[in-house]
TITOR-55195 format. One record per atom (N, C-alpha, C): residue number from 1; residue in one letter; chain; atom name; x negated, y, z. Coordinates in nm, 2 decimals. Last residue first. Example, Ala and Ser with C-alpha at 12.3 -4.5 7.8 and 13.67 -1.06 7.14 Angstrom:
# TITOR-55195
<pos 2 | code s | unit A | site N | u -1.28 | v -0.22 | w 0.71>
<pos 2 | code s | unit A | site CA | u -1.37 | v -0.11 | w 0.71>
<pos 2 | code s | unit A | site C | u -1.29 | v 0.00 | w 0.79>
<pos 1 | code a | unit A | site N | u -1.32 | v -0.57 | w 0.78>
<pos 1 | code a | unit A | site CA | u -1.23 | v -0.45 | w 0.78>
<pos 1 | code a | unit A | site C | u -1.32 | v -0.33 | w 0.78>
# end
This chain:
# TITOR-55195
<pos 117 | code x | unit A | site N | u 1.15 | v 0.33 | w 0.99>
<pos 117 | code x | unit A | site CA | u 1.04 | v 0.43 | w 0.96>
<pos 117 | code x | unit A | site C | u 1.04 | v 0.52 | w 1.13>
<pos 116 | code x | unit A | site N | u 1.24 | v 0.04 | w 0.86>
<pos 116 | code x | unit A | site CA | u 1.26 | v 0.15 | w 1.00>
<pos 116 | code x | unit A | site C | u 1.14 | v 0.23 | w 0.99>
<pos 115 | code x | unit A | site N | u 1.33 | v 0.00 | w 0.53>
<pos 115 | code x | unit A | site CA | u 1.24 | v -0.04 | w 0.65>
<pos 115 | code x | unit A | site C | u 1.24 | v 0.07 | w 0.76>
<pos 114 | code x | unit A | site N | u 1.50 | v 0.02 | w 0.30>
<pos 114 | code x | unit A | site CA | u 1.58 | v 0.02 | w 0.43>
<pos 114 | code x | unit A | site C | u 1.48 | v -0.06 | w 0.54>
<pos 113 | code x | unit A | site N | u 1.43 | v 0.19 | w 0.09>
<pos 113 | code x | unit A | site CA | u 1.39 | v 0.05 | w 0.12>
<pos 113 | code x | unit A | site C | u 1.48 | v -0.01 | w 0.22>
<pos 112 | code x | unit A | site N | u 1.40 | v 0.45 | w 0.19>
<pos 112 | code x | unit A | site CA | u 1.49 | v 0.40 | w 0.09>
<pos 112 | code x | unit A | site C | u 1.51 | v 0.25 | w 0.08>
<pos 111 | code x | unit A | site N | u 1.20 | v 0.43 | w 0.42>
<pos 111 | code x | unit A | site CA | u 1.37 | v 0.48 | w 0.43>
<pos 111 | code x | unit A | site C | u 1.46 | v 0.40 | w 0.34>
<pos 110 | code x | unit A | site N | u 1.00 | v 0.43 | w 0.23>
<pos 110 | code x | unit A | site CA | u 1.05 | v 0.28 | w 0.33>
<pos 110 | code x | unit A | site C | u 1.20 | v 0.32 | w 0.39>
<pos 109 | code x | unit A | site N | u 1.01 | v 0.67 | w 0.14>
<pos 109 | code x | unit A | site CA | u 1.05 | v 0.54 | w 0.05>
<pos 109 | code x | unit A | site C | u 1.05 | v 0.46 | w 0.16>
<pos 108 | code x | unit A | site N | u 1.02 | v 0.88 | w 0.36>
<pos 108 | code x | unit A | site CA | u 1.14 | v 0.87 | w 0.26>
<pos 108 | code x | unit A | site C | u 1.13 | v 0.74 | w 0.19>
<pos 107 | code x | unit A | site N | u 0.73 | v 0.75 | w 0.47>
<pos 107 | code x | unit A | site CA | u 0.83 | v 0.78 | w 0.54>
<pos 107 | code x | unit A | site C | u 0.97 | v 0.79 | w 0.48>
<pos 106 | code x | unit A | site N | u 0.51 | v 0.86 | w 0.34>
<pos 106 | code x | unit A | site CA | u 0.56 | v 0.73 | w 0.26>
<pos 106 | code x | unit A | site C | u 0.71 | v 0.72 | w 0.37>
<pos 105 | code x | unit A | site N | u 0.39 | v 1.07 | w 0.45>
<pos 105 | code x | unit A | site CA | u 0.42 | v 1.07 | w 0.31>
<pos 105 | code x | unit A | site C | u 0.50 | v 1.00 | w 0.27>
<pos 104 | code x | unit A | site N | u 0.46 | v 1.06 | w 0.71>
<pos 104 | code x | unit A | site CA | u 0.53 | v 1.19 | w 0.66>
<pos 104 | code x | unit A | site C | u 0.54 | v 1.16 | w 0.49>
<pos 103 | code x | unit A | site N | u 0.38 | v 0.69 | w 0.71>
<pos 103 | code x | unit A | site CA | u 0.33 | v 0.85 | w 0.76>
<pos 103 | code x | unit A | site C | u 0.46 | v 0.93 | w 0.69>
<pos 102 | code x | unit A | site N | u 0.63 | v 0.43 | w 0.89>
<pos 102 | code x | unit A | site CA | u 0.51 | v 0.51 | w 0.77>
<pos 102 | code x | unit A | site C | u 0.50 | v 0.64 | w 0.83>
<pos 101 | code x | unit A | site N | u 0.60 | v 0.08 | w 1.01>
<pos 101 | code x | unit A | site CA | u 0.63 | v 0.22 | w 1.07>
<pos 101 | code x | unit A | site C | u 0.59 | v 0.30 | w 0.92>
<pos 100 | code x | unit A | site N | u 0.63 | v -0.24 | w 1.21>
<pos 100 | code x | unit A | site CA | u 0.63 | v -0.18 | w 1.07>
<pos 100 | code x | unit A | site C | u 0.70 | v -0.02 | w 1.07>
<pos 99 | code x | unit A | site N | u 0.51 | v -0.37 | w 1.46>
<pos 99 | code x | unit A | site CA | u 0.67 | v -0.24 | w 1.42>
<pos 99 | code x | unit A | site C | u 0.58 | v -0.19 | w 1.26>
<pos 98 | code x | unit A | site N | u 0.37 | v -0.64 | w 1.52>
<pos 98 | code x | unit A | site CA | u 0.35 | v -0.51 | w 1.49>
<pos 98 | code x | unit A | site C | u 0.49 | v -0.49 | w 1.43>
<pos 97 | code x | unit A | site N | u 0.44 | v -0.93 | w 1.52>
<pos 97 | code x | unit A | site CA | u 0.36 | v -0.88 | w 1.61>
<pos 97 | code x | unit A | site C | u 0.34 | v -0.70 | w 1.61>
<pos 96 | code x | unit A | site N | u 0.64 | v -1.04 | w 1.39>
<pos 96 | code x | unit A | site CA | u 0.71 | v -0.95 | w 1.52>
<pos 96 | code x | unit A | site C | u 0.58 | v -0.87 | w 1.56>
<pos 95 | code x | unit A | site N | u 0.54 | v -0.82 | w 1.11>
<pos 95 | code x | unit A | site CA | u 0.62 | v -0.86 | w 1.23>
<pos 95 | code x | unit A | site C | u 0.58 | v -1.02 | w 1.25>
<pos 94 | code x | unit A | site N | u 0.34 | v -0.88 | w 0.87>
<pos 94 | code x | unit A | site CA | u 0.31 | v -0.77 | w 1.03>
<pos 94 | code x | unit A | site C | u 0.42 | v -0.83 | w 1.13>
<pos 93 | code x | unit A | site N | u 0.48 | v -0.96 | w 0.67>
<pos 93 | code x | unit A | site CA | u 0.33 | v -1.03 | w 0.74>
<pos 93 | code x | unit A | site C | u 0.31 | v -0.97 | w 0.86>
<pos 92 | code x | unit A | site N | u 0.71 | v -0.90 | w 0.65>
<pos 92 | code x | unit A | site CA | u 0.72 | v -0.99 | w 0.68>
<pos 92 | code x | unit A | site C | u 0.62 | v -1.02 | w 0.71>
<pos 91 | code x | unit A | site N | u 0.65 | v -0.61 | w 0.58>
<pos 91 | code x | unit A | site CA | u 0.76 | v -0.64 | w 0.71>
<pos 91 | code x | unit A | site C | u 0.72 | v -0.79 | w 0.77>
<pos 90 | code x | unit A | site N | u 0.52 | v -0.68 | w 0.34>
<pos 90 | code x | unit A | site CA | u 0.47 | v -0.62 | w 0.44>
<pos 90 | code x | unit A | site C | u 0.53 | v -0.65 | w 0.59>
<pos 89 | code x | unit A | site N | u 0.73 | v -0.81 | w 0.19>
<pos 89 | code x | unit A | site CA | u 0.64 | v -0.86 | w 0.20>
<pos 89 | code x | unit A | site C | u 0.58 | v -0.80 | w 0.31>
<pos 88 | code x | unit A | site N | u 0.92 | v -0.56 | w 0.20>
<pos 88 | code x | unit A | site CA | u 0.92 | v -0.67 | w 0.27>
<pos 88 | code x | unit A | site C | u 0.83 | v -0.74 | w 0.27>
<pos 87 | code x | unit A | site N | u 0.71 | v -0.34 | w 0.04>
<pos 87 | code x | unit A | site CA | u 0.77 | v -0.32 | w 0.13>
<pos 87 | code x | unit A | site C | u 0.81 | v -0.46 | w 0.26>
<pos 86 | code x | unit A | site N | u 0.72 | v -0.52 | w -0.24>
<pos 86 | code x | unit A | site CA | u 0.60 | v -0.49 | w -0.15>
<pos 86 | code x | unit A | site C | u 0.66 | v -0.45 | w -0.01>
<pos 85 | code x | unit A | site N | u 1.04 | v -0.47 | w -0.26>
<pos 85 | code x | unit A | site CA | u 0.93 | v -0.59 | w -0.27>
<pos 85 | code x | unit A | site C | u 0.79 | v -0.59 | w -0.19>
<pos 84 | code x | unit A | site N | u 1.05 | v -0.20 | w -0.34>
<pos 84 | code x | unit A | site CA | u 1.12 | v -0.26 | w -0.23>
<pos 84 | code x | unit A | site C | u 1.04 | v -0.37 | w -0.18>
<pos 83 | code x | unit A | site N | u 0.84 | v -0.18 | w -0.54>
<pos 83 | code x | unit A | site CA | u 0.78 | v -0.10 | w -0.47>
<pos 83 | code x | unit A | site C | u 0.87 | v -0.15 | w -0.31>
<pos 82 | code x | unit A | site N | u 1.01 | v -0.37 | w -0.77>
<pos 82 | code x | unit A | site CA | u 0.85 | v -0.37 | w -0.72>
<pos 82 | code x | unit A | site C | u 0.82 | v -0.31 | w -0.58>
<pos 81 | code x | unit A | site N | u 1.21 | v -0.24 | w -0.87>
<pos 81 | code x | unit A | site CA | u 1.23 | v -0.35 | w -0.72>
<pos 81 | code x | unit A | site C | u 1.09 | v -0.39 | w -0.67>
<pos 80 | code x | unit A | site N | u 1.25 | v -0.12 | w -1.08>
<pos 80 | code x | unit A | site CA | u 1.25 | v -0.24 | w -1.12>
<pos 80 | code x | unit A | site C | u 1.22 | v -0.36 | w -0.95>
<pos 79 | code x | unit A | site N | u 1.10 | v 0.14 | w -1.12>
<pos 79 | code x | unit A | site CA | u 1.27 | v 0.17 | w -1.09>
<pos 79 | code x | unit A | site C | u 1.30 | v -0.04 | w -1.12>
<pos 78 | code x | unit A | site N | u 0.80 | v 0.11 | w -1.23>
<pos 78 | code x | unit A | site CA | u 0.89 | v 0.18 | w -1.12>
<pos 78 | code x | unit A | site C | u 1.03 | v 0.16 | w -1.16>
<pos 77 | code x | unit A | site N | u 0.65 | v 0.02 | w -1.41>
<pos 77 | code x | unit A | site CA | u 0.73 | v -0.05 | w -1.37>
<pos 77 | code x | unit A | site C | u 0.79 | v -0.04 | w -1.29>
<pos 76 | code x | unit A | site N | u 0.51 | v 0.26 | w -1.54>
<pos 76 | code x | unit A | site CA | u 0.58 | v 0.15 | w -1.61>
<pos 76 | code x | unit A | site C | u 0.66 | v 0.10 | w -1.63>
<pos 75 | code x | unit A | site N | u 0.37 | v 0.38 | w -1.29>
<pos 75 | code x | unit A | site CA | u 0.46 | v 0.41 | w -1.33>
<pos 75 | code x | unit A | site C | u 0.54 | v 0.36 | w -1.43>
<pos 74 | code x | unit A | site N | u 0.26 | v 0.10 | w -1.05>
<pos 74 | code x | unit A | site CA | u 0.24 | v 0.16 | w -1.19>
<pos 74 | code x | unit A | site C | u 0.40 | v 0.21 | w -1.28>
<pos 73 | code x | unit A | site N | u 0.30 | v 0.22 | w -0.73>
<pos 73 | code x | unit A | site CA | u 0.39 | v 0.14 | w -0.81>
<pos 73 | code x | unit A | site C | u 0.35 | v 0.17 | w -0.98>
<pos 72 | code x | unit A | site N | u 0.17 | v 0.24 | w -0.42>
<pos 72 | code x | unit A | site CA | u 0.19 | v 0.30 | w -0.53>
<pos 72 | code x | unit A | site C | u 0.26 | v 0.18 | w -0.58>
<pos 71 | code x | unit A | site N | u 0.17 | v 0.39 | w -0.07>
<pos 71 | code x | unit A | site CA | u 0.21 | v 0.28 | w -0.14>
<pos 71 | code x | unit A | site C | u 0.23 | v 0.36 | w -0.28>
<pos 70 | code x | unit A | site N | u -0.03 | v 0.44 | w 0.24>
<pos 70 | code x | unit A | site CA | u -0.07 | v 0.48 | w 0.10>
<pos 70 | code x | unit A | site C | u 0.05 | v 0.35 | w 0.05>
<pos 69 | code x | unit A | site N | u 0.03 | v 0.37 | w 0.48>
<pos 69 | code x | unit A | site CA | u 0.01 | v 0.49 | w 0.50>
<pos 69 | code x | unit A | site C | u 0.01 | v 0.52 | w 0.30>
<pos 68 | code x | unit A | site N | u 0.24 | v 0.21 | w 0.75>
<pos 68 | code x | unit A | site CA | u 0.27 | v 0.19 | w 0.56>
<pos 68 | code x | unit A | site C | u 0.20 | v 0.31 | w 0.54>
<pos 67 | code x | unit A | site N | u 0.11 | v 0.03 | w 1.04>
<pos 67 | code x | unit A | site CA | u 0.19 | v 0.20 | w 0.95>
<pos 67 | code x | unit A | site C | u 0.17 | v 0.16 | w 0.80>
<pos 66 | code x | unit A | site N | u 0.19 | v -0.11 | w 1.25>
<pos 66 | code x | unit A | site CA | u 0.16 | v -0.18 | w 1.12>
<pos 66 | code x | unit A | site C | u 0.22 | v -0.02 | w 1.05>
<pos 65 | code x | unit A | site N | u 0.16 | v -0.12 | w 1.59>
<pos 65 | code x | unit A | site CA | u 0.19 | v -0.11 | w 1.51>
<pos 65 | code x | unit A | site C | u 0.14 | v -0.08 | w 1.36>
<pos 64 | code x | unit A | site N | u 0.04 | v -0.13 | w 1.84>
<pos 64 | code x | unit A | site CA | u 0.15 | v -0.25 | w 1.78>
<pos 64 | code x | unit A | site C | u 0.22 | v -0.25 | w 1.69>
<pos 63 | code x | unit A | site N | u -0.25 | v -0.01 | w 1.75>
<pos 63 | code x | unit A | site CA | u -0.19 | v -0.07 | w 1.85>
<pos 63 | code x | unit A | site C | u -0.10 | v -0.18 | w 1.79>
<pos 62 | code x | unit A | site N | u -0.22 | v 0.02 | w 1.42>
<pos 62 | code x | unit A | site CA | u -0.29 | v 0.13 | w 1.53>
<pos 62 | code x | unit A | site C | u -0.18 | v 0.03 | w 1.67>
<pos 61 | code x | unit A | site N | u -0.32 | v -0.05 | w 1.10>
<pos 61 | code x | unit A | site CA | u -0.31 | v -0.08 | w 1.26>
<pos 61 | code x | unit A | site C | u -0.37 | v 0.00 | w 1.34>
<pos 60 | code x | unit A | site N | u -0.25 | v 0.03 | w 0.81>
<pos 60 | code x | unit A | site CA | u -0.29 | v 0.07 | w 0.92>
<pos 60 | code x | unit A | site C | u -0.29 | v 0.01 | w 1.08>
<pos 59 | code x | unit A | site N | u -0.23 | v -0.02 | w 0.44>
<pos 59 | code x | unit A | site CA | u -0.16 | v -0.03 | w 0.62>
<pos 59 | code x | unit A | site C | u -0.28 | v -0.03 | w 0.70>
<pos 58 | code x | unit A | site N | u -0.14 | v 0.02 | w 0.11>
<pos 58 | code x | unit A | site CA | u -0.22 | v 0.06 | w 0.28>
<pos 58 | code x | unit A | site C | u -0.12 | v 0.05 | w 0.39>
<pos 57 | code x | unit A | site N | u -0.07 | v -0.10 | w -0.15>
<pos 57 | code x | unit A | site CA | u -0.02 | v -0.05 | w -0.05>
<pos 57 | code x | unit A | site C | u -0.07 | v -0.06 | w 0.01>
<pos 56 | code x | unit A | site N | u -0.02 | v -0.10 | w -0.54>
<pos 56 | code x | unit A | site CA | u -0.04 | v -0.12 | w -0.41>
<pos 56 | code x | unit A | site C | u 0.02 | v -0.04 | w -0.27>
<pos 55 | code x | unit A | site N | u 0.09 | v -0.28 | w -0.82>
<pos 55 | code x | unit A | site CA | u 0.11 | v -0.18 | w -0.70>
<pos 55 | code x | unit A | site C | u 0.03 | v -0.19 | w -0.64>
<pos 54 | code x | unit A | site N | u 0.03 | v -0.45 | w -1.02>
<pos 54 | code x | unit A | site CA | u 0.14 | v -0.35 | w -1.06>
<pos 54 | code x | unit A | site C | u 0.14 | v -0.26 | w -0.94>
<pos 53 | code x | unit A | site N | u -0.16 | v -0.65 | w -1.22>
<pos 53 | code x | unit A | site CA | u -0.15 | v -0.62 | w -1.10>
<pos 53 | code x | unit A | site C | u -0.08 | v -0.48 | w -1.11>
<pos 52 | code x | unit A | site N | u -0.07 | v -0.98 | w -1.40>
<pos 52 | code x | unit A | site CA | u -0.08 | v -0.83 | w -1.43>
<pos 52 | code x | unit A | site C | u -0.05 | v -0.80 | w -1.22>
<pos 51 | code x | unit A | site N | u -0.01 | v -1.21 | w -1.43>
<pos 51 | code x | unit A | site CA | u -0.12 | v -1.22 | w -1.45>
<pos 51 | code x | unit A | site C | u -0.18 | v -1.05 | w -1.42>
<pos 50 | code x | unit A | site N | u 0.33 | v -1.24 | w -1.14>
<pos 50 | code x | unit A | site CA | u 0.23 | v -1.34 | w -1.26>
<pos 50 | code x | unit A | site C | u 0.05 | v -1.28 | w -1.29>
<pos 49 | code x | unit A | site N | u 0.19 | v -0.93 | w -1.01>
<pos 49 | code x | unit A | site CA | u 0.33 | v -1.04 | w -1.07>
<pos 49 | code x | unit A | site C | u 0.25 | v -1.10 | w -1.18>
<pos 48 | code x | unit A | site N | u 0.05 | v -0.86 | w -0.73>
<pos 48 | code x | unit A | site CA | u 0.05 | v -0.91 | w -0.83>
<pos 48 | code x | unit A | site C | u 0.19 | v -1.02 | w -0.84>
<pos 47 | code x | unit A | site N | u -0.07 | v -0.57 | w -0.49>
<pos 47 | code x | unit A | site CA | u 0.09 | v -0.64 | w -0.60>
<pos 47 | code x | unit A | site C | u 0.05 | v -0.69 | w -0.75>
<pos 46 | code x | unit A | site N | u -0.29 | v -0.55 | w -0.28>
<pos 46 | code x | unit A | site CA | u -0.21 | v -0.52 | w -0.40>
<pos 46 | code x | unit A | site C | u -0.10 | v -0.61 | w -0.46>
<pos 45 | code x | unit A | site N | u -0.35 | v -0.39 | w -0.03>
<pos 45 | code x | unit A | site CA | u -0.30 | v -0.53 | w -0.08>
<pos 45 | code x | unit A | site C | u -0.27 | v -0.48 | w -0.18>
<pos 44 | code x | unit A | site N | u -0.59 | v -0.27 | w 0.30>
<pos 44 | code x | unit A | site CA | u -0.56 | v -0.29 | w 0.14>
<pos 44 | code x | unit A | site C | u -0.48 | v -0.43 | w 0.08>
<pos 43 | code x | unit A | site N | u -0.62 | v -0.21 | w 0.61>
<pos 43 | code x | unit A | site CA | u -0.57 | v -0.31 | w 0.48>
<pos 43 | code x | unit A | site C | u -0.52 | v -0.29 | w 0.38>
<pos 42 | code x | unit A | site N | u -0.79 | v -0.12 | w 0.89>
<pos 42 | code x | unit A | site CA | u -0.71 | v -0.06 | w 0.76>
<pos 42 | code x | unit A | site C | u -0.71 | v -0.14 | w 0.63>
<pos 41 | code x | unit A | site N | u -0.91 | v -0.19 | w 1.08>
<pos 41 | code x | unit A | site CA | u -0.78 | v -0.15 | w 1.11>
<pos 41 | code x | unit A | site C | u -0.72 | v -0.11 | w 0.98>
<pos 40 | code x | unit A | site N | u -1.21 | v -0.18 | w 0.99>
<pos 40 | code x | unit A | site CA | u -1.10 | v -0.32 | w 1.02>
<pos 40 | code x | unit A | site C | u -0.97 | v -0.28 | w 1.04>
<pos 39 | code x | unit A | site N | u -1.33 | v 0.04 | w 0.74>
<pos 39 | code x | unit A | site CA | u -1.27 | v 0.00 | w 0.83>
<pos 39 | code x | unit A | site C | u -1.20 | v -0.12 | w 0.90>
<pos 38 | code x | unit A | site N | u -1.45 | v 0.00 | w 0.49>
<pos 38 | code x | unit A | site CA | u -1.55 | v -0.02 | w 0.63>
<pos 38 | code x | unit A | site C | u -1.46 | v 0.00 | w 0.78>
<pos 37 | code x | unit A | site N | u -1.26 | v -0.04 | w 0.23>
<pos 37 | code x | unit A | site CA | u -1.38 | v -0.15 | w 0.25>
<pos 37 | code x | unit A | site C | u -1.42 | v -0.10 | w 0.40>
<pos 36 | code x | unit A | site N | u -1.11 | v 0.20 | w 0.33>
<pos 36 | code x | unit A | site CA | u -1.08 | v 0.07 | w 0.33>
<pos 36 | code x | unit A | site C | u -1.17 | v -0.04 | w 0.32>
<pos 35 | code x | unit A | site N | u -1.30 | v 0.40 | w 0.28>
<pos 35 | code x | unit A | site CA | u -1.24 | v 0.38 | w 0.41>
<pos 35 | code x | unit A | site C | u -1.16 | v 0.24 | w 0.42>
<pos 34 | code x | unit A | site N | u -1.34 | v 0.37 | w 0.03>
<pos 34 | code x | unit A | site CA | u -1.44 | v 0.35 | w 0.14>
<pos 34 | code x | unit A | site C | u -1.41 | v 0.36 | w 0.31>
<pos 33 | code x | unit A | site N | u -1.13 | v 0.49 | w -0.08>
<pos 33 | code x | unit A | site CA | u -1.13 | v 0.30 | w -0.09>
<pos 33 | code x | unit A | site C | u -1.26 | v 0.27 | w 0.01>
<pos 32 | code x | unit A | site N | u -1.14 | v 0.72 | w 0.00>
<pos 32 | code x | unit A | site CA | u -1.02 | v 0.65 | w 0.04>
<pos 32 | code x | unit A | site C | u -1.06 | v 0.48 | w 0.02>
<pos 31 | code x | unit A | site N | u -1.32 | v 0.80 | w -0.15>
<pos 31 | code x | unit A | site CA | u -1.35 | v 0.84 | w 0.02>
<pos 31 | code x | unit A | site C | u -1.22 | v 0.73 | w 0.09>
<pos 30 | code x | unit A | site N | u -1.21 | v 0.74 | w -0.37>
<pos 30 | code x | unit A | site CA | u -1.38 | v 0.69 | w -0.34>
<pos 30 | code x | unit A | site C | u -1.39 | v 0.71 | w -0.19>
<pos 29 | code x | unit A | site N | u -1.03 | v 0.99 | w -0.40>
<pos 29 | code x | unit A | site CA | u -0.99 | v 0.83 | w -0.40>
<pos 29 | code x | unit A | site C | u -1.08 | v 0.71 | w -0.35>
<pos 28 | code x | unit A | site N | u -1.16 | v 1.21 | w -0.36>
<pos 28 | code x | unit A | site CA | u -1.06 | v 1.18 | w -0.23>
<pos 28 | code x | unit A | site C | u -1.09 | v 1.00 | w -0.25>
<pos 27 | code x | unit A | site N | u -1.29 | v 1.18 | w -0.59>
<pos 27 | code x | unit A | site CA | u -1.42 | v 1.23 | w -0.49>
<pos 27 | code x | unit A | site C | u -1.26 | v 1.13 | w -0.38>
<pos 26 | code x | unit A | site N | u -1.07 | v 1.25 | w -0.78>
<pos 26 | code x | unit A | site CA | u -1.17 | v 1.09 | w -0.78>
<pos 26 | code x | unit A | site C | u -1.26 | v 1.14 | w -0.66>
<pos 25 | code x | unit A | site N | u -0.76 | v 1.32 | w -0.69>
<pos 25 | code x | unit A | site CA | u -0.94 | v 1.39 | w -0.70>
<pos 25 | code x | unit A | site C | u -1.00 | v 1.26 | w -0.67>
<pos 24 | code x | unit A | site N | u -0.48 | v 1.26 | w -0.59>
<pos 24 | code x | unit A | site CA | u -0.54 | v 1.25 | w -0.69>
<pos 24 | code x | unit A | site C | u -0.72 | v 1.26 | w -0.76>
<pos 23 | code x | unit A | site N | u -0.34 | v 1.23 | w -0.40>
<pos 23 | code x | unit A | site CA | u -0.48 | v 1.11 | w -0.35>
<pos 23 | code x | unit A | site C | u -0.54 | v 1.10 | w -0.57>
<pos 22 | code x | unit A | site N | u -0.09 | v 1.27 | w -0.35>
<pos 22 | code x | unit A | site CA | u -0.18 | v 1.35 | w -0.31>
<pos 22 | code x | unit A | site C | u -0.35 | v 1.28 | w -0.26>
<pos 21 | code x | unit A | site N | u 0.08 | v 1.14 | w -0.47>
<pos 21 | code x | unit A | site CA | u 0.08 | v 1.24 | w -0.49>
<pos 21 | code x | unit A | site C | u -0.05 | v 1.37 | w -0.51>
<pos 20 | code x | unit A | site N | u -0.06 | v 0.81 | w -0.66>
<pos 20 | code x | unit A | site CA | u 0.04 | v 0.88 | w -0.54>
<pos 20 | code x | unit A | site C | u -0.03 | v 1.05 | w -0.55>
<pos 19 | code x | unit A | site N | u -0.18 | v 0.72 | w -0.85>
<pos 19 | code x | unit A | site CA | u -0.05 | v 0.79 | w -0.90>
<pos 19 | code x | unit A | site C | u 0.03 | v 0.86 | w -0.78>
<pos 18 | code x | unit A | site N | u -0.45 | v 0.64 | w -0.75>
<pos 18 | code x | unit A | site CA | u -0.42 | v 0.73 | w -0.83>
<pos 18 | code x | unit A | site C | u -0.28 | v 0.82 | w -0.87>
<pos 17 | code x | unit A | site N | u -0.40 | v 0.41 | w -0.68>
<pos 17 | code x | unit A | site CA | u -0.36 | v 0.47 | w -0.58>
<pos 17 | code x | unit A | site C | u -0.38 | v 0.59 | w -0.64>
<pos 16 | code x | unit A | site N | u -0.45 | v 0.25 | w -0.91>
<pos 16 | code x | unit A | site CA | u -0.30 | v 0.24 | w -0.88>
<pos 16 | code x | unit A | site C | u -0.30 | v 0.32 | w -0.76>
<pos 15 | code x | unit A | site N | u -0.70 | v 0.31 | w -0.98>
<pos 15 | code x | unit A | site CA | u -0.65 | v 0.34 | w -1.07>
<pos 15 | code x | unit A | site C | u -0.49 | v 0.36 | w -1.01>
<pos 14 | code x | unit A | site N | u -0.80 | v 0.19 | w -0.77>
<pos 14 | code x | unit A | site CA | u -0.82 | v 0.32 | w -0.76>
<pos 14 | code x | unit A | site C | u -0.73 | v 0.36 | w -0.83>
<pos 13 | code x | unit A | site N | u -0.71 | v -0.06 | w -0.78>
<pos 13 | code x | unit A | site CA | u -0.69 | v -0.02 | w -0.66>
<pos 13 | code x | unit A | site C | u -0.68 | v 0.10 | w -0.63>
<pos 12 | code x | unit A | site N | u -0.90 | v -0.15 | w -1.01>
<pos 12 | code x | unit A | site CA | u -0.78 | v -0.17 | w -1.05>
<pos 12 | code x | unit A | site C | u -0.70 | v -0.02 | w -0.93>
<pos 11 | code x | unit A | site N | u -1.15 | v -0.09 | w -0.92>
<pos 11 | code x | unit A | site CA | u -1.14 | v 0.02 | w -1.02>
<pos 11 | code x | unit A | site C | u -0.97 | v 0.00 | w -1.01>
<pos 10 | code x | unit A | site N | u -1.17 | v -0.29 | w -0.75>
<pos 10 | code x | unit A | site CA | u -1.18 | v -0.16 | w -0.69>
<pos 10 | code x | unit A | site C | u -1.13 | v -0.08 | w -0.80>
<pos 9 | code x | unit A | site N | u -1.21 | v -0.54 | w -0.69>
<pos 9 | code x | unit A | site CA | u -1.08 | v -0.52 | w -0.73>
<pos 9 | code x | unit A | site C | u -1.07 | v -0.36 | w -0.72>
<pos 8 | code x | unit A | site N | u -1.46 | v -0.66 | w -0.58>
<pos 8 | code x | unit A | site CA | u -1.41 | v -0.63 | w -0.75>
<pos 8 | code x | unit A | site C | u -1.30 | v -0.59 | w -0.77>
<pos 7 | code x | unit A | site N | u -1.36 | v -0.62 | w -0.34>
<pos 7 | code x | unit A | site CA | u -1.41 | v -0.51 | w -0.37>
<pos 7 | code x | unit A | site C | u -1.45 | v -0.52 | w -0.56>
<pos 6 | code x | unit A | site N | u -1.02 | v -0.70 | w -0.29>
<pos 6 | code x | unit A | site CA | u -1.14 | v -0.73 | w -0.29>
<pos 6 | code x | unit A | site C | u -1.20 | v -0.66 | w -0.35>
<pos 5 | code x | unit A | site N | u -0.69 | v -0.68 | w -0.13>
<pos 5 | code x | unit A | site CA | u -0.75 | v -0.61 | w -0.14>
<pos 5 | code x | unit A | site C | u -0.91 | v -0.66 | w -0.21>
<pos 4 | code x | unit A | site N | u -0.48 | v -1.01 | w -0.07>
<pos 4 | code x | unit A | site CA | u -0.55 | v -0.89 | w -0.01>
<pos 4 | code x | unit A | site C | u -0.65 | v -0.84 | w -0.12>
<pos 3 | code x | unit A | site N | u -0.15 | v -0.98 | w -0.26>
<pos 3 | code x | unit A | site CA | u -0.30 | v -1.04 | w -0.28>
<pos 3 | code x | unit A | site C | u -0.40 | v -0.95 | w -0.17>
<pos 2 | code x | unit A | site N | u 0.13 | v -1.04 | w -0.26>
<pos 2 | code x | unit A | site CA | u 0.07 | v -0.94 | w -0.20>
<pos 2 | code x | unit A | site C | u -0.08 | v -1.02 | w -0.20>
<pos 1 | code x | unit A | site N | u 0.36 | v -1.10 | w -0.56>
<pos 1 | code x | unit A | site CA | u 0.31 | v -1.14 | w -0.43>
<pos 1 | code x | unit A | site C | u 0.19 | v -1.04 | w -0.39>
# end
C-alpha cells in the first residue's frame, strides 16, 4: 500500500531513491527530498508491504496532470510486481482528476506497466 511520504521517513526515502539511475550523489538526493518536503505540487509515497518499506515514487502536479517523475523498487524485491503495483495505486489516487503521465526517465516502466505515458 502507498503510505504518504513523512519527514521521519527521510533516511528510508533516500535510501530507496538512491537506486534510481541518476539520483545517485548524496548532495542530488538532499536537494531532491527538499524539494519534496517544500514543494505542494510534489508528492512523495512510499511502498509499504506488511512491516517492511520496499519502494517509492514521485509525482508531480502540473495542471491536469499527475507525472510519475522518480519510482524505485528495493533491489531484493524487483521482479515480484512491486514496482506494477505502485504504479496502479498511483493511476488510481490521481484519476479521473489528473492524466497519469512520466518523464524521459520513468516513461519505459509505466510503459511496461501498461500506464499511458
Amino acid at each position: 500500500m502507498l503510505i504518504r511520504y513523512k519527514k521521519s521517513m527521510e533516511k528510508i526515502a533516500m535510501g530507496l531513491l538512491s537506486f534510481m539511475p541518476d539520483v545517485k550523489q548524496v548532495k542530488k538526493l538532499q536537494q531532491l527530498i527538499q524539494e519534496y518536503n517544500n514543494n505542494p505540487d510534489w508528492h512523495l509515497f512510499l511502498w509499504k508491504d506488511e512491516d517492511d518499506i520496499l519502494g517509492a515514487v514521485g509525482v508531480a502536479i502540473e495542471g491536469d496532470s499527475a507525472i510519475v517523475q522518480h519510482i524505485s523498487v528495493d533491489p531484493s524485491h524487483r521482479g515480484n510486481g512491486i514496482g506494477r503495483q505502485i504504479v496502479c495505486e498511483v493511476r488510481n489516487m490521481y484519476a479521473p482528476m489528473h492524466h497519469v503521465t512520466a518523464t524521459d526517465e520513468t516513461k519505459n516502466f509505466l510503459e511496461k506497466c501498461g500506464t499511458e505515458a
